[in-house]
TORSE-308085 format. One record per atom (N, C-alpha, C, CB): x, y, z; residue number from 1; residue in one letter; atom name. Coordinates in steps of 0.001 Angstrom, whole numbers, plus 500000, padded with zeros to 6 digits. Each point is the difference from the previous one (the first is absolute). Glycine has a CB too. Layout:
// residues N
     px     py     pz resi resn name
      X      Y      Z  NUM    A   CA
...
***
This chain:
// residues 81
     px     py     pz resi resn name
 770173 367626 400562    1    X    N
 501022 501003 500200    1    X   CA
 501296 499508 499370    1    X    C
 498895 500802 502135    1    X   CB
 501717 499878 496904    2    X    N
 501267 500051 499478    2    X   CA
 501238 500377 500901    2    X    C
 498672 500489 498075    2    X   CB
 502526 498959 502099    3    X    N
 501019 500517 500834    3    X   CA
 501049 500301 498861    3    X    C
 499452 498643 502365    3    X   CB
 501378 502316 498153    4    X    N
 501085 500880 498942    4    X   CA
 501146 498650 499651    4    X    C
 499861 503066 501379    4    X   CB
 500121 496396 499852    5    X    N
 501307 499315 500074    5    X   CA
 500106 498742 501121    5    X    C
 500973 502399 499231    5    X   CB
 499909 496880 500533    6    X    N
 499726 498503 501013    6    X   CA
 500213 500196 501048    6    X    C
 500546 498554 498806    6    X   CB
 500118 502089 501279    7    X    N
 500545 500652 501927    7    X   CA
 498788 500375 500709    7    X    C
 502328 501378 499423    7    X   CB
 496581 499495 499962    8    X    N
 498522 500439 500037    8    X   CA
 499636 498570 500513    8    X    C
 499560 502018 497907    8    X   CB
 500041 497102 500341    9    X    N
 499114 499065 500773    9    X   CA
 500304 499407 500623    9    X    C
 499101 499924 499006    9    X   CB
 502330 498972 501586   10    X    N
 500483 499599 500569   10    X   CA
 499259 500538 501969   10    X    C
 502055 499743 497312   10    X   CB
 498470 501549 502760   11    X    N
 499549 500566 501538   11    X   CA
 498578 499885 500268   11    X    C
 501744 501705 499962   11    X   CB
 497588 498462 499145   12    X    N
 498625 499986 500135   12    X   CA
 499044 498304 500684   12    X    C
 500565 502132 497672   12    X   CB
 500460 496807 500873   13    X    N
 499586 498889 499926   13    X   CA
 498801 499794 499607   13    X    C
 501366 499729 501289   13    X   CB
 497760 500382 497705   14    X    N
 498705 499938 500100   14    X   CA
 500146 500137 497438   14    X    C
 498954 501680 504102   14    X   CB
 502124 498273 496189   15    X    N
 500089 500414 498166   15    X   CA
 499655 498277 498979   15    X    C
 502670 502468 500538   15    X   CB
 496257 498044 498433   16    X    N
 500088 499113 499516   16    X   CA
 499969 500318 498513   16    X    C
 499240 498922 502017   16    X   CB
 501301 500499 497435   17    X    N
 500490 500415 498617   17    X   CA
 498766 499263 498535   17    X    C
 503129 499959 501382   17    X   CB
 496206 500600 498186   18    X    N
 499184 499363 498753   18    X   CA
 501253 498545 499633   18    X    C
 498528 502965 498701   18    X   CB
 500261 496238 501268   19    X    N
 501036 498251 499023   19    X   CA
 499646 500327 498661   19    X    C
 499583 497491 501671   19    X   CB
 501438 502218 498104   20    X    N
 500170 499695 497740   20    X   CA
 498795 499304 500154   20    X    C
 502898 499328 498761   20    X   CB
 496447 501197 500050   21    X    N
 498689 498558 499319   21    X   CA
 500622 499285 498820   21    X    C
 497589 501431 500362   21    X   CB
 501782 497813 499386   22    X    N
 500390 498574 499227   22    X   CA
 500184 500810 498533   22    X    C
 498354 497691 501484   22    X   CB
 500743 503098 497844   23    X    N
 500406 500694 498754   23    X   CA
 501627 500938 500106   23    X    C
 497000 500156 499566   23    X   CB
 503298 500611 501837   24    X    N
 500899 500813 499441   24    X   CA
 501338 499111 500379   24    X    C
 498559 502467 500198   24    X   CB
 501088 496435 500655   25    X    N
 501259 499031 499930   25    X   CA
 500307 499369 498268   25    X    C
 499289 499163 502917   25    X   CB
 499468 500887 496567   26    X    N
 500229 499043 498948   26    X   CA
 500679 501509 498905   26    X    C
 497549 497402 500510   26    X   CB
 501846 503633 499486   27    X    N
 500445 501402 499359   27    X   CA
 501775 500049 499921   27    X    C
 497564 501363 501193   27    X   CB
 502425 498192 500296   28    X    N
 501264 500102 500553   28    X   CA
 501291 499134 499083   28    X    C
 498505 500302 502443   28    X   CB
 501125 498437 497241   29    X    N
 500012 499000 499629   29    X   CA
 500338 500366 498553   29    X    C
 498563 498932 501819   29    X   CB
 500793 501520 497554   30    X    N
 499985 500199 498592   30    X   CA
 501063 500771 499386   30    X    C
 497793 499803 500277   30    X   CB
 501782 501219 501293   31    X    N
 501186 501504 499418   31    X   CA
 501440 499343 499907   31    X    C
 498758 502290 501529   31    X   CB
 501746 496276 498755   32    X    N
 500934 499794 499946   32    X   CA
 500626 498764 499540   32    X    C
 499550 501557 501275   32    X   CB
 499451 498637 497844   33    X    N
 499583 499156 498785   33    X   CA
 500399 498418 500051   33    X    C
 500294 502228 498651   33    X   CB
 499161 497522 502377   34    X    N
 500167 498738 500923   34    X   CA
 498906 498999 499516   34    X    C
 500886 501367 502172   34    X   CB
 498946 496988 497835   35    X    N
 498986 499606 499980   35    X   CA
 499805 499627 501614   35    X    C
 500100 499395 497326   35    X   CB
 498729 499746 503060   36    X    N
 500065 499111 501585   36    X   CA
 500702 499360 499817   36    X    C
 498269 499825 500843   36    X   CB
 502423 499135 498269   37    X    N
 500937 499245 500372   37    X   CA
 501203 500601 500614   37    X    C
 499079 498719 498407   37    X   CB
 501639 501639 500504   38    X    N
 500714 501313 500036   38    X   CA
 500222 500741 501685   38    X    C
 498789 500301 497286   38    X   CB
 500044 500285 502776   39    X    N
 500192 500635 501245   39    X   CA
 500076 499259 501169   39    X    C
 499024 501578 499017   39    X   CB
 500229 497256 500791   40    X    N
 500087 498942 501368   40    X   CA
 501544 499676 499921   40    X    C
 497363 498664 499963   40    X   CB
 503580 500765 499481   41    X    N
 500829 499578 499684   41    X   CA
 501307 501218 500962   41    X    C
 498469 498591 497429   41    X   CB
 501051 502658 502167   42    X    N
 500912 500878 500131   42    X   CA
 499755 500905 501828   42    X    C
 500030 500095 496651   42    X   CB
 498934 499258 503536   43    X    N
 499724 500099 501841   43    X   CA
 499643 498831 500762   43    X    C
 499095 502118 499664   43    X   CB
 501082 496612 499322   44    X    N
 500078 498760 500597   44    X   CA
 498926 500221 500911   44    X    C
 502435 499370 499703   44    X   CB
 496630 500344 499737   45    X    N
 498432 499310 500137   45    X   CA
 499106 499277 498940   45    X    C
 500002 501762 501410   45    X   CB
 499124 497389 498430   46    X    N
 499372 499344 498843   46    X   CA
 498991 501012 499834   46    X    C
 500453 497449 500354   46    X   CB
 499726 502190 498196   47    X    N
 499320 500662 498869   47    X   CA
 498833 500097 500691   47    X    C
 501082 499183 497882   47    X   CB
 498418 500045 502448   48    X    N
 498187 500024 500571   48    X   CA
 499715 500869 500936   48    X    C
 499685 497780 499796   48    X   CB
 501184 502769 501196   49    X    N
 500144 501194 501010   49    X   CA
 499978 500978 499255   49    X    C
 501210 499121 501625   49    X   CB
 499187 501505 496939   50    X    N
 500198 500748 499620   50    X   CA
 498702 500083 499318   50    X    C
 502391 499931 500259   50    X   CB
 496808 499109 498952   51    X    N
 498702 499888 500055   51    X   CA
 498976 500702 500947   51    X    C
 500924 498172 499170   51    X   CB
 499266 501235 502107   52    X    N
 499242 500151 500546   52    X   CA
 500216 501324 500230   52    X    C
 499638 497874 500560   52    X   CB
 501647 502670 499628   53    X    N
 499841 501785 500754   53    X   CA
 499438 500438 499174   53    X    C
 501827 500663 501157   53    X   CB
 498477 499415 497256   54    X    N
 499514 500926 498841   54    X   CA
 498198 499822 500059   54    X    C
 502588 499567 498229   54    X   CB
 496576 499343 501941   55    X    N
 498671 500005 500187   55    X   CA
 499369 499818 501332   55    X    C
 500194 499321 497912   55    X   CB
 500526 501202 503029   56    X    N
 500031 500486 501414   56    X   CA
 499222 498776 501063   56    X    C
 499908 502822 498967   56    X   CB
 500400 495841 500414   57    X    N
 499863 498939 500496   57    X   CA
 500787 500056 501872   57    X    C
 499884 498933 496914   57    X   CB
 500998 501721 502922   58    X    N
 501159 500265 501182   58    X   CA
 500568 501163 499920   58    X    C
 500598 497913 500097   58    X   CB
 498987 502569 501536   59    X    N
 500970 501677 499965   59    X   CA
 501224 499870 499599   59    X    C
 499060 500951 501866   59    X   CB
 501422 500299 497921   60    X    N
 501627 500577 499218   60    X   CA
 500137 500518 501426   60    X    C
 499997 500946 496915   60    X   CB
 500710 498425 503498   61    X    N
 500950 500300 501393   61    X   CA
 500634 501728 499385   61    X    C
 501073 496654 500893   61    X   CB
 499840 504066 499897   62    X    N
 500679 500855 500486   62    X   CA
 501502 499251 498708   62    X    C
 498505 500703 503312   62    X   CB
 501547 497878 497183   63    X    N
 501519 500149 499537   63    X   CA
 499753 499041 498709   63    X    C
 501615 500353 502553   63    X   CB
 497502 499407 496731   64    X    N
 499832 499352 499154   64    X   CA
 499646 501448 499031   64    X    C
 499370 497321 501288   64    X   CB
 499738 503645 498989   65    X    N
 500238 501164 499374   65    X   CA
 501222 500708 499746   65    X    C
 498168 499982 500768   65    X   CB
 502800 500245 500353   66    X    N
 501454 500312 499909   66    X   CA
 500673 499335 499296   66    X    C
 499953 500640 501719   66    X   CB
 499514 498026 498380   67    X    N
 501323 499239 498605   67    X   CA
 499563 500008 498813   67    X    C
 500892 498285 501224   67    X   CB
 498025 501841 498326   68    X    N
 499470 500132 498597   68    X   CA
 500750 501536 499474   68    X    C
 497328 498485 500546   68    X   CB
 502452 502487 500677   69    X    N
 500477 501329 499508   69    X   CA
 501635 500369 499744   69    X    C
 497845 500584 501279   69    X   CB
 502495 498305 499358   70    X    N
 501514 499942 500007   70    X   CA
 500782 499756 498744   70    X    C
 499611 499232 502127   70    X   CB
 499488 500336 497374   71    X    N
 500484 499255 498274   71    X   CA
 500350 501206 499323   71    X    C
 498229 497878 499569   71    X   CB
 502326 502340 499373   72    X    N
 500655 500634 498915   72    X   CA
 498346 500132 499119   72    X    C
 503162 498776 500080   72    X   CB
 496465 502502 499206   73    X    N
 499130 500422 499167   73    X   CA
 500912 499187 498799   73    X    C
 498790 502543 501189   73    X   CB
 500058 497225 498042   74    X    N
 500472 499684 498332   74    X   CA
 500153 500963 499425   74    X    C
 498991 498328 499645   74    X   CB
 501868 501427 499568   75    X    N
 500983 501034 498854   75    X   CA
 498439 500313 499133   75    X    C
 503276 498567 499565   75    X   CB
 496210 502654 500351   76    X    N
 498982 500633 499007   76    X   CA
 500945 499964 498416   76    X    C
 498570 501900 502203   76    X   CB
 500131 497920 497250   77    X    N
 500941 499701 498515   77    X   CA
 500137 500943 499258   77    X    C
 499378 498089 499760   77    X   CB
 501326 502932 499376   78    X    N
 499788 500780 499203   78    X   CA
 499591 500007 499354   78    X    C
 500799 500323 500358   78    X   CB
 498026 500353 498770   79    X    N
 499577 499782 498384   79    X   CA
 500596 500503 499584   79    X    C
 498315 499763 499771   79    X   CB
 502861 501200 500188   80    X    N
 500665 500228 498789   80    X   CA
 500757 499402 500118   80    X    C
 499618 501631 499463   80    X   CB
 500707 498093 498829   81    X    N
 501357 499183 500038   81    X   CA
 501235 500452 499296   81    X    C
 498543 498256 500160   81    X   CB
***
């Protein structure tokens, strides 16, 4: 069951939200044209955590998804010039 809004699931208590998998963390990752170093560096965790979420060695927490999403998209490049 889907709820509209947090106030919903919140009263209910019983809400659980799908976890990121290791590909769309790493998707995630790309879109912002990040390497693992890179991204470990910039949420201060080692590179190897970032490993491991992208080949789902270790769940993607709630707030380890939120901070990946938090980042700035990369500038898309124009082909024209």
């Amino acid at each position: 069951m889907e709820y509209s809004n947090f106030s919903e699931c919140s009263q209910r208590g019983n809400c659980r939200d799908r976890s990121m998998t290791g590909p769309e963390y790493k998707t995630e990752r790309k879109r912002r044209n990040l390497s693992q170093v890179a991204l470990a560096a910039l949420i201060e965790v080692r590179q190897g955590t970032i490993s491991d979420r992208e080949t789902d060695r270790i769940k993607i927490t709630k707030e380890a998804e939120l901070a990946i999403k938090s980042l700035p998209l990369a500038e898309e490049k124009n082909s024209k010039g």
